[in-house]
C-alpha positions as CSV (number, residue, x, y, z in Angstrom):
1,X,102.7,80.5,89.4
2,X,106.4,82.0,89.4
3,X,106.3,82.7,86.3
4,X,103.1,84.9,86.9
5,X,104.5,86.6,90.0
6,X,107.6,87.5,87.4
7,X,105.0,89.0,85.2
8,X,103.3,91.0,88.1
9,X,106.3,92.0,89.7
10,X,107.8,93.8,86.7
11,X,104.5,95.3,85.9
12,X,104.4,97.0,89.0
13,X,107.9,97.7,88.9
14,X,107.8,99.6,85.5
15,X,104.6,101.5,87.2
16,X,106.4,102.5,89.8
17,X,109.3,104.3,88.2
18,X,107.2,106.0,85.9
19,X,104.8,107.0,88.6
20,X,107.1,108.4,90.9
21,X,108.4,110.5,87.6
22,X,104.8,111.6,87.1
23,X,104.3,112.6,91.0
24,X,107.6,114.5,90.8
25,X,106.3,116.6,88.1
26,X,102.7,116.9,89.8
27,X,103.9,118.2,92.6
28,X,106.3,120.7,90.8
29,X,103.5,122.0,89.0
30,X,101.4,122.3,91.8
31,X,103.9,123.9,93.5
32,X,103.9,126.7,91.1
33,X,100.4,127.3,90.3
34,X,99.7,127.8,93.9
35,X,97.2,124.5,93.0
36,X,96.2,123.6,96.6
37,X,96.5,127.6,98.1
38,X,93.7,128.4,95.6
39,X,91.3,125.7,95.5
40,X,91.3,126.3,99.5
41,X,90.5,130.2,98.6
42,X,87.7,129.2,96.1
43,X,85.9,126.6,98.7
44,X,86.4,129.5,101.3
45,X,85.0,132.2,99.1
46,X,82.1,129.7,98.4
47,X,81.2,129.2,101.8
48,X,81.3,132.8,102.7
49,X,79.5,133.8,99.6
50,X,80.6,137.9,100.5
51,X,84.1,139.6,98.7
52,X,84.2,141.6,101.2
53,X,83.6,139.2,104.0
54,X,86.1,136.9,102.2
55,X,89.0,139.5,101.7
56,X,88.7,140.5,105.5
57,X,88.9,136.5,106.5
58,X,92.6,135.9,104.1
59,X,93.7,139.3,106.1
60,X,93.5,138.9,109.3
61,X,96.4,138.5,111.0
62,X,96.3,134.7,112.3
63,X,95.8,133.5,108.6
64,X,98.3,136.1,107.1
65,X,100.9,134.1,109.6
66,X,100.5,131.0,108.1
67,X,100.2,132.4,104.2
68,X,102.7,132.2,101.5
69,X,103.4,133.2,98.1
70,X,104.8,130.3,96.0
71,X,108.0,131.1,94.0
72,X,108.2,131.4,90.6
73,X,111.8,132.0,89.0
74,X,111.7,134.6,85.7
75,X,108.8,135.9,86.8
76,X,107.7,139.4,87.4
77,X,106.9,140.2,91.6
78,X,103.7,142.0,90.1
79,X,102.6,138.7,88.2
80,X,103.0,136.9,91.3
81,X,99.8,135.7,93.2
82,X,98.8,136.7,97.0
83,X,99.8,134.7,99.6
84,X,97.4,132.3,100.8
85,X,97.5,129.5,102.9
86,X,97.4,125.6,102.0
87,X,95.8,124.4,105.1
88,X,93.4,126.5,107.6
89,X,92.2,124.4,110.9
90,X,88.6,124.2,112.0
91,X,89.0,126.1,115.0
92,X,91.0,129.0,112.9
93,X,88.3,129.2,110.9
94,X,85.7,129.2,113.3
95,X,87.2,132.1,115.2
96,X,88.5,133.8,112.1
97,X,84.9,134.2,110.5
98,X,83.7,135.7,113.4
99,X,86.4,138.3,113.9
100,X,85.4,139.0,110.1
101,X,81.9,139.3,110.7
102,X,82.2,142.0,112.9
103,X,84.7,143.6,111.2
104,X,82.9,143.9,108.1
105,X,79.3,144.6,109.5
106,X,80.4,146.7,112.4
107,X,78.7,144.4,115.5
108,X,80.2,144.4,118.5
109,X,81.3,141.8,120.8
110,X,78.7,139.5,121.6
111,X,78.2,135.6,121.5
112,X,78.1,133.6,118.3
113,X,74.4,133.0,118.0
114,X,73.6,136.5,118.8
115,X,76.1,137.7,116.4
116,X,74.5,135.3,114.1
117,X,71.3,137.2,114.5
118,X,72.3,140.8,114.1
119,X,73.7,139.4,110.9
120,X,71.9,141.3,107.4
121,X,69.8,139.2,105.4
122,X,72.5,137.5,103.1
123,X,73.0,133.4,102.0
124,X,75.7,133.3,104.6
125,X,73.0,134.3,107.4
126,X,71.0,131.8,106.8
127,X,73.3,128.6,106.3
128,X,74.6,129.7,109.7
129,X,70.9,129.6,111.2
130,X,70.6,126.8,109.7
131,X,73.9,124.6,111.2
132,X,73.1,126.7,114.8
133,X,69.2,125.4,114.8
134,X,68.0,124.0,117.6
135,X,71.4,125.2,119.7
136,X,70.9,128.7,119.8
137,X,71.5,128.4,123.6
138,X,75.0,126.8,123.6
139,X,77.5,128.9,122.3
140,X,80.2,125.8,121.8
141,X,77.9,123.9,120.2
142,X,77.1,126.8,117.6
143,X,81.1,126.8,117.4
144,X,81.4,122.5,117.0
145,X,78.8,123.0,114.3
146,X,80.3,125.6,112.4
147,X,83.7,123.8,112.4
148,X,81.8,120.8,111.2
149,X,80.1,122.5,108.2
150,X,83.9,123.5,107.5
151,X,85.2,119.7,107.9
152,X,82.6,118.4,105.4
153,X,83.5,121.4,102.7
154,X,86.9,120.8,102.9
155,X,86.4,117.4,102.6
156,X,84.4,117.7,99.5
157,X,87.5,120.5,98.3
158,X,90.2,117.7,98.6
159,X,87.8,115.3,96.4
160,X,87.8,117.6,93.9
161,X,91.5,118.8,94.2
162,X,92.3,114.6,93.9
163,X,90.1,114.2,90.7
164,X,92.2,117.1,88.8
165,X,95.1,115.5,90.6
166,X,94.3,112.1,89.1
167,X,93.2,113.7,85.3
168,X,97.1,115.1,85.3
169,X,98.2,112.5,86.4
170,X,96.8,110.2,83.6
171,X,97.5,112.9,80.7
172,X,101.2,113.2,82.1
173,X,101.3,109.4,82.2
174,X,100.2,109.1,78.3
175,X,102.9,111.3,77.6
176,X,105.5,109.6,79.6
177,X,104.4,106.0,77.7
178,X,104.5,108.1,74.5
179,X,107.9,109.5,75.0
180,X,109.6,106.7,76.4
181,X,107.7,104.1,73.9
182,X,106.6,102.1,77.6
183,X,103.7,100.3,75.6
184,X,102.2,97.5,78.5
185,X,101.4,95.0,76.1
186,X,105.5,94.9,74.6
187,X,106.3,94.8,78.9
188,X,104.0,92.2,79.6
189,X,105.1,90.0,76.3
190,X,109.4,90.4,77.2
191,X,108.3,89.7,81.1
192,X,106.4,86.3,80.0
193,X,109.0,85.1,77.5
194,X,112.3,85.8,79.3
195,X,113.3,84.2,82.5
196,X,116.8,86.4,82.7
197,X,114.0,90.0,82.3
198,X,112.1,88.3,84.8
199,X,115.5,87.7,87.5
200,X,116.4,91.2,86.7
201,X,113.2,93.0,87.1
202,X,112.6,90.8,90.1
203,X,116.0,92.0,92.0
204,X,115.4,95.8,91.2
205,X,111.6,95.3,93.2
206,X,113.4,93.3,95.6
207,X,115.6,96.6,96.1
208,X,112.6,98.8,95.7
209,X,111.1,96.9,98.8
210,X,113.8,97.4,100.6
211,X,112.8,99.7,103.9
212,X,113.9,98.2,106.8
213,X,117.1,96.4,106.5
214,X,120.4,98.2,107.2
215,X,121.7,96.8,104.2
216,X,119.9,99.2,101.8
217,X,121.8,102.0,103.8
218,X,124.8,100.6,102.4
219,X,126.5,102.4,99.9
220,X,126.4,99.0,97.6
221,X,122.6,99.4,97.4
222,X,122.3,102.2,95.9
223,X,125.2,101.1,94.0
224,X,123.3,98.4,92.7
225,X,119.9,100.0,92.4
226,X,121.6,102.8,90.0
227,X,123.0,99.8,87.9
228,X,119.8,97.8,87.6
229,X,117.8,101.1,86.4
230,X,120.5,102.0,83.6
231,X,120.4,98.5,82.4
232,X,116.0,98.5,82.3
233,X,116.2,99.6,78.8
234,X,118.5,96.4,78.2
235,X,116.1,94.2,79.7
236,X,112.6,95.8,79.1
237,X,111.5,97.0,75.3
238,X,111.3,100.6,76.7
239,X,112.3,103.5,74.8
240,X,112.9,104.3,71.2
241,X,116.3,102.7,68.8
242,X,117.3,105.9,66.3
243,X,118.8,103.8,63.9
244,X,115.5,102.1,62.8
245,X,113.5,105.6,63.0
246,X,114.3,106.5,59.6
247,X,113.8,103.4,58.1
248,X,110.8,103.0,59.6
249,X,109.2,106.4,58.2
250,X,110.0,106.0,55.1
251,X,108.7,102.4,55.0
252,X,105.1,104.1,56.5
253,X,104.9,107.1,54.3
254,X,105.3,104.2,51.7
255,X,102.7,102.4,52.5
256,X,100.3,105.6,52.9
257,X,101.5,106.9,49.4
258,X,101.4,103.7,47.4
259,X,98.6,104.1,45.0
260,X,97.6,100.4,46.2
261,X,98.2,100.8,49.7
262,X,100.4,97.6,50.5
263,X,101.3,97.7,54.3
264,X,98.9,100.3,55.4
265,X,96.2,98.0,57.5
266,X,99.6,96.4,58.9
267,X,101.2,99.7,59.8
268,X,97.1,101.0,60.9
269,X,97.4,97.7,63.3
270,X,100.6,98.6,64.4
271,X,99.5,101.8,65.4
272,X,96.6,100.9,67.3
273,X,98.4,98.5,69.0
274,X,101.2,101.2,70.6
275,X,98.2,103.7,70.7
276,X,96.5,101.3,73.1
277,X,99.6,99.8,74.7
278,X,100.5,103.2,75.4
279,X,96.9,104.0,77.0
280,X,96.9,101.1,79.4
281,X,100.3,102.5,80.8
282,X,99.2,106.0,80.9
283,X,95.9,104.7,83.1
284,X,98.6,102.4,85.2
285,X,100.8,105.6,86.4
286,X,98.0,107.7,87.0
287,X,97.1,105.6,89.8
288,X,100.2,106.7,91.3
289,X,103.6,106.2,93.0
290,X,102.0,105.0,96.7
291,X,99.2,102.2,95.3
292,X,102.7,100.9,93.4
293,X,104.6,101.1,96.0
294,X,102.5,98.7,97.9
295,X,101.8,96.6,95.0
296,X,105.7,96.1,95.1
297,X,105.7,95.0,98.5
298,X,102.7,93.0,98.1
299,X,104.0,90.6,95.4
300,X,107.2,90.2,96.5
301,X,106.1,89.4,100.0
302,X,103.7,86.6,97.9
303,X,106.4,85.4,96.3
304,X,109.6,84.9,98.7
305,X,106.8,83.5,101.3
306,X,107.3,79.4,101.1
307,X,107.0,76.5,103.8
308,X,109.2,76.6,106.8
309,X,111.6,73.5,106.6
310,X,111.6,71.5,109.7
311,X,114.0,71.5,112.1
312,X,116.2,68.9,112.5
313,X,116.3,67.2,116.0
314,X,119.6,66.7,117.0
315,X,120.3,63.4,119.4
316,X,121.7,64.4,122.9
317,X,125.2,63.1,123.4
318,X,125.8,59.6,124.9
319,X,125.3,59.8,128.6
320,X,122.7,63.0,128.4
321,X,119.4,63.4,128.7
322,X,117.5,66.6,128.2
323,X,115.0,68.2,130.7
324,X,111.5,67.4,130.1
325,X,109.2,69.7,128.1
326,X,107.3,70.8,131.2
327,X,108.3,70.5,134.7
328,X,105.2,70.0,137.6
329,X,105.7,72.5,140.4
330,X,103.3,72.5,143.3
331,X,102.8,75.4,145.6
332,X,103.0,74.7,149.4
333,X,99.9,76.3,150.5
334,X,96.8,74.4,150.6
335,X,94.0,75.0,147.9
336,X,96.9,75.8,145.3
337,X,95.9,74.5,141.7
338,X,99.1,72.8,140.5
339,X,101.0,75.2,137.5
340,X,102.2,73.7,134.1
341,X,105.4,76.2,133.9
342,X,107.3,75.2,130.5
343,X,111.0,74.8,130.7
344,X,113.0,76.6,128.6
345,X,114.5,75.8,125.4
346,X,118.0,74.3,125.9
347,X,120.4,73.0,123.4
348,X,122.7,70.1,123.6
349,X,125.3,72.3,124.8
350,X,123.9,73.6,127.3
351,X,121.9,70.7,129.1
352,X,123.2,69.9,132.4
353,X,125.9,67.0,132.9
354,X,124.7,63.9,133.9
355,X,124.4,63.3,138.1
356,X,127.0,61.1,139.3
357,X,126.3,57.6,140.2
358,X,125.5,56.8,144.1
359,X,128.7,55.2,145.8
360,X,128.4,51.8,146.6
């Protein structure tokens, strides 16, 4: 069973650096495509189904406030995208659109299901009948709906914006495995065979885990925690040795040359192994840094968890007796029920001396 734990632990461990590598670069890409900004614009446009009605609801003043263009270094200022916001509230919307609805139809002020009304015939008109049926009469409700309709898009937008979130995360996980030769099946084999890979992979988690305890704000730990990562590549099979590159090509273009074709289901076999070694670890990252992170936590919680010894009971000194484990007090008053009241927990030291005997 410790043995397995080892095995799990450094699994999870090797995820875990590679994911947070892969997050890093997520994020800095979708930091400069202006990812999240424009799937928000194209679930807005969608719902809005109107240019117009869609440029006059990114202009307005309240959602200009809260718009930003992302940087780009060595870019041109005319390349650059519109600013757009990453994050529009229910309410903002629901008051935005209908500032933008009279703007861009010319209505003037009136209630929201009235305004709804005067609307022209257009999709838009009649998905907002539609949410507003049977409510007509309550102008908050009409509002609550419309915010709702908004909630459940939005929702939908994030599912999407996760599943291209998760598809970069996997191809930028293959190409991590690829580049740093992290092949899962090479992991797994060094973590079952070696007790001292095991220890060490073990005591980086261990330091991974580490959240609460004022230690790991010690300048030691991160001491140590540099150490243990610079040394992985002594204790893990991850990552390429130059000197047996060379060698190694020429031994394959060999075997692909040779009129016979000695070695080349060997080297095929090779390669299929690494392809799908490298595959599994590319699917392991994608599922990224925070389902690690608490895999990390998990398994070592599993393992450092054991029985409690006993305590030992230590014998009162000659000539002392300690108090008994619960004392009877009884209320004066009448019709009182009679409390158990536990004593408190006294040690030897600190249990009263002994009374003095009655003088004869």
């Amino acid at each position: 069973m410790e043995r397995v734990l080892g095995v799990a632990i450094g699994i999870a461990t090797v995820c875990l650096l590679l994911s947070v590598i892969a997050s890093h670069l997520q994020e800095v890409w979708a930091g400069y495509t202006a990812r999240r900004a424009a799937q928000l614009e194209q679930g807005i446009a969608r719902m809005l189904g109107n240019p117009a009605l869609t440029q006059a609801f990114f202009s307005h003043p309240l959602i200009e406030n809260i718009s930003f263009t992302p940087p780009r270094p060595f870019s041109r200022a005319a390349s650059a995208p519109p600013a757009r916001p990453t994050y529009v509230s229910s309410t903002l919307f629901s008051r935005v659109l209908y500032t933008a609805l009279r703007e861009v139809h010319n209505l003037p002020a009136q209630s929201l299901p009235d305004l709804i009304n005067s609307l022209p015939d257009s999709s838009l008109k009649k998905r907002l009948k539609a949410l507003i049926l049977g409510i007509e009469g309550d102008a908050k409700a009409c509002n609550l709906a419309i915010e709702q309709w908004y909630d459940g898009t939005m929702d939908r937008v994030n599912g999407l914006y996760k599943q291209k979130t998760q598809f970069f995360l996997l191809v930028t996980g293959l190409v991590m495995a690829i580049v740093f030769n992290a092949n899962m099946f090479t992991v797994t084999e060094r973590l079952w065979l070696s007790d001292d890979v095991r220890s060490a992979v073990t005591a980086a988690a261990q330091m991974y885990s580490c959240k609460d305890d004022p230690a790991c704000k010690q300048p030691d730990y991160n001491t140590a925690i540099t150490t243990l990562e610079g040394r992985m590549k002594d204790y893990l099979p991850v990552g390429y040795n130059v000197a047996v590159l060379r060698p190694y090509w020429s031994n394959a273009w060999g075997s692909i040359t040779d009129a016979k074709h000695s070695g080349l289901t060997a080297l095929l076999a090779g390669w299929l192994f690494n392809c799908v070694g490298w595959l599994v670890m590319g699917i392991a990252v994608s599922l990224g840094a925070p389902f690690w992170f608490d895999a990390v936590n998990k398994l070592i919680n599993i393992r450092m968890v054991g029985i409690k010894p006993p305590r030992a009971d230590v014998p009162p000194p000659s000539g002392q007796t300690l108090p008994p484990p619960l004392v009877n007090v009884v209320a004066p008053q009448a019709n009182v029920p009679i409390l158990n009241v536990a004593a408190p927990d006294l040690d030897v030291g600190d249990a009263p001396p002994p009374a003095p005997a009655p003088a004869t």
